[in-house]
N, C-alpha and C positions, 0 to 999 in steps of 0.2 A: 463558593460564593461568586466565583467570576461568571456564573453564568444566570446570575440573577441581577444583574445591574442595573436595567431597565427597571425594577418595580416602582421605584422614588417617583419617577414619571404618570404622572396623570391617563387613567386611560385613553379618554379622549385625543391628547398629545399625541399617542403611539399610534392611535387611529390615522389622525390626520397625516403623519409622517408616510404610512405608509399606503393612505391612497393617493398623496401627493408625489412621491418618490419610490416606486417601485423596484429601482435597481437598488435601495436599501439596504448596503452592504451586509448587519446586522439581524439576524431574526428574531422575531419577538418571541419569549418563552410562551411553551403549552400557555402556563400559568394565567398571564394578559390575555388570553383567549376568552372572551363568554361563547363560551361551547356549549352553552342551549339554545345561542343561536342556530346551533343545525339543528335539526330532527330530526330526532332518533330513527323516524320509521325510513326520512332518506337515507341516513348512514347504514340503515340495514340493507334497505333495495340494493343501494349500488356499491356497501365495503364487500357486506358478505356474498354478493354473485361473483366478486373477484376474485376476495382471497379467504373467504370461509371466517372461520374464526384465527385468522392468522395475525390480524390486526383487530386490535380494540384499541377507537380512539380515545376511550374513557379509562384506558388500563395500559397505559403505551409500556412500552419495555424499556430496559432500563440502558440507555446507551450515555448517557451525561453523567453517570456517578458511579462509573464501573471501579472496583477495587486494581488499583495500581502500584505494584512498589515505588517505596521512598526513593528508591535508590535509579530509578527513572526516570532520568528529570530531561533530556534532553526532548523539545517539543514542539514540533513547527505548525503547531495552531496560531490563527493570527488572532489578536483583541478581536478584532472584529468577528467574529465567527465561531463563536464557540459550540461543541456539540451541545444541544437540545432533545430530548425523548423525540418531539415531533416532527426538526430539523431532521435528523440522522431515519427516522422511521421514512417520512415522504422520502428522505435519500437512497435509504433500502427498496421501495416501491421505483425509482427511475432507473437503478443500480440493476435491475431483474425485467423491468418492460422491454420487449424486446418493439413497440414501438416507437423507442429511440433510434431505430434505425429506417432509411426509408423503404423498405420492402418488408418488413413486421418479421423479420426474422434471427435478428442479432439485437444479442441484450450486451450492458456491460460481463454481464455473470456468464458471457458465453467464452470470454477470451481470460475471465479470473473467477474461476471454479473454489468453489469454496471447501469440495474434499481433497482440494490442493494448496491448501495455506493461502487460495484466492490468486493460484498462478496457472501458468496451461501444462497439457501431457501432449500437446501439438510444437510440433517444432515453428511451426509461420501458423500465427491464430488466422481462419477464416473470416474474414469480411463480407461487404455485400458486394464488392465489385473485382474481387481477388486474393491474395495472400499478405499481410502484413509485413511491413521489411525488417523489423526486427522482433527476435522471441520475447511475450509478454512477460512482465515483470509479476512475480510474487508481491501483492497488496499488505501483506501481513505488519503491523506496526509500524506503516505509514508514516503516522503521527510522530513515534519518538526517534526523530534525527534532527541534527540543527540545520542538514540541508535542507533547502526549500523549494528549490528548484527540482525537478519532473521532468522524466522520461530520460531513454538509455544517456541523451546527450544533454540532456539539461534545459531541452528548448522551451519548457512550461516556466514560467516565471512564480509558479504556486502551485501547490493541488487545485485549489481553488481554477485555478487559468486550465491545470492538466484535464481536468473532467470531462469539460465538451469537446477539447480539440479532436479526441476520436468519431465524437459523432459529427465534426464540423470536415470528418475527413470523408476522401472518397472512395478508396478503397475501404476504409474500416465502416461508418455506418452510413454514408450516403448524404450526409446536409452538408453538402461542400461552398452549396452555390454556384460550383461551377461543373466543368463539363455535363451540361446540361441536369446538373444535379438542384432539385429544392434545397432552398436556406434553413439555416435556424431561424427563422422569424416564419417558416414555414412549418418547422419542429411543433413552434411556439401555439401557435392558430393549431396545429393538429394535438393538441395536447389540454388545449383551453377547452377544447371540445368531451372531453373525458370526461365524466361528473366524479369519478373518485377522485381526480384531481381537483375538481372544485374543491372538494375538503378538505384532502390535504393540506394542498398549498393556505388554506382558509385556517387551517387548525395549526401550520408553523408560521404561518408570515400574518395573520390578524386577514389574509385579504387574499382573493380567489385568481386573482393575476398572476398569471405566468411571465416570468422573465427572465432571457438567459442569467444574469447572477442570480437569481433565488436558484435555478438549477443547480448551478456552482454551486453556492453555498452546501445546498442541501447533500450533495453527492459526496461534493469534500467532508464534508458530517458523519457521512453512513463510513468512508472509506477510514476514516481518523478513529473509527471507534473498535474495527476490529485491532484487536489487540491477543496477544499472546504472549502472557506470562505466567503459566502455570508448567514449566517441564522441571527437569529435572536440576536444572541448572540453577532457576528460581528459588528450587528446594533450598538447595546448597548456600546460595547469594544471602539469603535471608538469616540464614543460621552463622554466618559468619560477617567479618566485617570489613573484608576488602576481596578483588578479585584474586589477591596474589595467595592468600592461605589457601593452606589443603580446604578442601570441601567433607564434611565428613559424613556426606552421603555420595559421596563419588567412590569409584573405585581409584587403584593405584594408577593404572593405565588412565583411567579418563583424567587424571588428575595432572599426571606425565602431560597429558595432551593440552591442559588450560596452561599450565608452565608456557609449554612450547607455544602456546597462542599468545598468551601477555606480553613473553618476554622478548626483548629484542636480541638479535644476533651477534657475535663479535665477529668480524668478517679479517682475515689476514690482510696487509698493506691498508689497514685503517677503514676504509670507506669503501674499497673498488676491486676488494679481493673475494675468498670462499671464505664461507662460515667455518670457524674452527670450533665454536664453546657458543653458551646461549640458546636462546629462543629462535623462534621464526619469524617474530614481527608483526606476526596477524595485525596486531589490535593497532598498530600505527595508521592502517586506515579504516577497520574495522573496530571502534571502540566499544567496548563493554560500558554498561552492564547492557545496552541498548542491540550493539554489535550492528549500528548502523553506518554507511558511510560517510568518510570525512567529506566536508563539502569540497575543500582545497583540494582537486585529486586530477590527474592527469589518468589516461586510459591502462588496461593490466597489461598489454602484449596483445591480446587477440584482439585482431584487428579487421578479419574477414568477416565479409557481407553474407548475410542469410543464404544470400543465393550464389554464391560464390562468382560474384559479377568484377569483383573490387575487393576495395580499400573501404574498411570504416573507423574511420582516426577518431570520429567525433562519440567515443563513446566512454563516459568518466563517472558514471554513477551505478551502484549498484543497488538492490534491495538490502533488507536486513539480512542477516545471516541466519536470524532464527527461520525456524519450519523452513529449512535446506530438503529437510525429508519429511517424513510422516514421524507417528509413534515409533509405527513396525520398523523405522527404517530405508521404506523403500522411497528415494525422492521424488521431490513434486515436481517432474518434467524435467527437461533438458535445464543444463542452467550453460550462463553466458549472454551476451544480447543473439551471440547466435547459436544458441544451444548444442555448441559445439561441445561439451563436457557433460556428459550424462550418469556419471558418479564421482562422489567424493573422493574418491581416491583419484581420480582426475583431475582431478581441481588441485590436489597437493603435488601431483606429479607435475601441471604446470607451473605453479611459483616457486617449485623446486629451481626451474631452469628457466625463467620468462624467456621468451623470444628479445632479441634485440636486432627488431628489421631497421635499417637506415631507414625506411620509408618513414617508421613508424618517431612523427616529431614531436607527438603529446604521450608518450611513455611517461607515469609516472615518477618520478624522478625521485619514492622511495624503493621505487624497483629496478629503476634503471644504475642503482651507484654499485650495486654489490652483483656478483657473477655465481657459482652455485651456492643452494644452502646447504646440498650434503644431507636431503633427510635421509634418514636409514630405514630401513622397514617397522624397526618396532617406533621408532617416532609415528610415520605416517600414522601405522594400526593407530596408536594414540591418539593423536589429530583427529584423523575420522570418529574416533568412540569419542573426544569431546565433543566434536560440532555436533552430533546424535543428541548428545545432554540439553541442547540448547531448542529441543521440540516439546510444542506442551502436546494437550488435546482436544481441549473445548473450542479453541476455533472451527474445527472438522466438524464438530457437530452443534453448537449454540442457534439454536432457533431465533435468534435476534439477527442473524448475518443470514438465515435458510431463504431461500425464494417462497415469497410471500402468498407468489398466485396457485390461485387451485388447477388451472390447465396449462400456466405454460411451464 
């Protein structure tokens, strides 16, 4: 229901708002559209030389009413912006142009691949003007964390704010403004000029203006919709009624491993000694059912630069934890901001022992109180076979997240 709010209002009313206010934080549903205002023979000429029958505006695909567990609830959609069919569709079409960059060669989908849970198998994703300084994040359920804040260090104030910085940047897509780079207001004029975006933006916003937030908007839309809750874990979650029971589609071992993920540790001398009994803690900053990051979070220990130039203290968010890997198993790219850990069992081998550099003055401070955890081998095996449970599949292949254009 929350994304039909706007109906009460007059159409007229919605008209007037939004050719009087174009940065219109809100978009207008499909629905408030009179979509006979296009014609049909122009949505033919210029959707289908694009993207074939990959888009029908009269049949949009379903991104505003996707089946979601109950037990899902953490969700950093603002009121104002809620997914729409046509919102998230035009966001899927800029998410895939690689004329969001300024040399027509970098889309967003070039640095978040979507046969990778929408994360990279490049260590530093390529730009237009050089190498990125930190490894791309996995996109995958974006939406359900209560953090809101964006990017490795948190410097997005919103998804909404994260979307264009990359293309406002100059190494990543070239609208910087500066070093002799064109603006987004140059993005903007080379984008007005498109006739599928006449429609678009005509068929989610009531009106054929291009404006950095409707970009925003729209992109945060496409990015909030993929979603991943079909693995094996979902099974399990669903069939019972809290994280802490057996699963009784797990096995023993993956089952050993959600133990050791939920429960916390008991560490010798109270707070600041080795694990003797207990858990490992995961989920203190990793909470289920979402397994997204705490927003409250200081950085894990690694602390080196992509390029091994330095120090990078400023880094305190992570992606979700689900699709770490594929189905089969094998993960989607390096993980870390500097993809310094290229398997799970890596990843356990480090929070076995974080580093505790003096340099290092934003160590999270649930990992800086305790010294080893002491996992043992059949722990680890365990660990690894749960966080496997936590991969569905339909995100890899859903033709509603697929690159829409016929040639690029």
């Amino acid at each position: 229901m929350k994304n039909k709010k706007l109906f009460f209002l007059p159409l007229i009313f919605l008209g007037m708002i939004s050719c009087q206010n174009d940065d219109i934080y809100e978009p207008i549903s499909e629905a408030d559209v009179n979509v006979s205002a296009l014609s049909s023979a122009r949505i033919s000429s210029t959707m289908m030389a694009a993207f074939g029958d990959n888009i029908d505006l009269d049949n949009l695909q379903n991104y505003s009413n996707q089946a979601i567990p109950s037990y899902a609830n953490k969700d950093n959609t603002p009121f104002l912006n809620p997914i729409t069919n046509a919102g998230a569709t035009l966001g899927r079409v800029l998410f895939y142009d690689k004329k969001l960059s300024s040399n027509n060669t970098i889309s967003c989908s070039s640095c978040h691949k979507q046969e990778l849970a929408f994360g990279d198998n490049d260590l530093a994703s390529q730009g237009v003007n050089g190498q990125t300084g930190r490894h791309s994040t996995r996109l995958v359920n974006a939406r359900y964390s209560l953090e809101t804040r964006f990017f490795w260090d948190k410097r997005a104030s919103s998804l909404e704010t994260q979307t264009t910085m990359p293309v406002k940047d100059h190494i990543e897509m070239g609208f910087s403004g500066t070093n002799g780079d064109q603006s987004i207001s140059d993005l903007i004029i080379k984008l007005q000029a498109v006739p599928y975006y006449q429609e678009l933006f005509t068929k989610a916003y009531g009106s054929s203006a291009i404006t950095e937030k409707k970009l925003q908007n729209a992109l945060a839309q496409f990015v909030r919709s993929i979603v991943s809750f079909d693995s094996k874990y979902d099974q399990g979650r669903a069939a019972t009624f809290s994280d802490f029971t057996l699963f009784p589609n797990y096995t023993a071992e993956e089952n050993l491993g959600k133990k050791l993920f939920m429960e916390i540790p008991i560490l010798t001398l109270l707070v600041t000694g080795d694990r003797v009994a207990g858990g490992l803690g995961c989920a203190g900053c990793h909470g289920a059912p979402e397994f997204s990051m705490s927003p409250i979070s200081g950085n894990n220990g690694i602390i080196n630069k992509i390029d091994g130039s330095g120090l990078d203290l400023n880094v305190t968010r992570s992606p979700s934890l689900r699709d770490l890997v594929n189905s089969a198993g094998v993960p989607n790219g390096p993980m870390m901001h500097s993809g310094l850990i290229t398997t799970l069992e890596g990843v356990v081998d480090h929070y076995n022992n974080v580093p505790k550099n003096i340099q290092n003055t934003k160590l999270d401070i649930r990992l800086a109180l305790g010294n080893s955890l002491r996992v043992t081998d059949k722990e680890k095996k365990a660990l690894v076979a749960f966080l496997k449970t936590l991969s569905g599949n339909n995100i890899y292949t859903d033709s509603k997240w697929s690159n829409p254009f016929v040639t690029q």
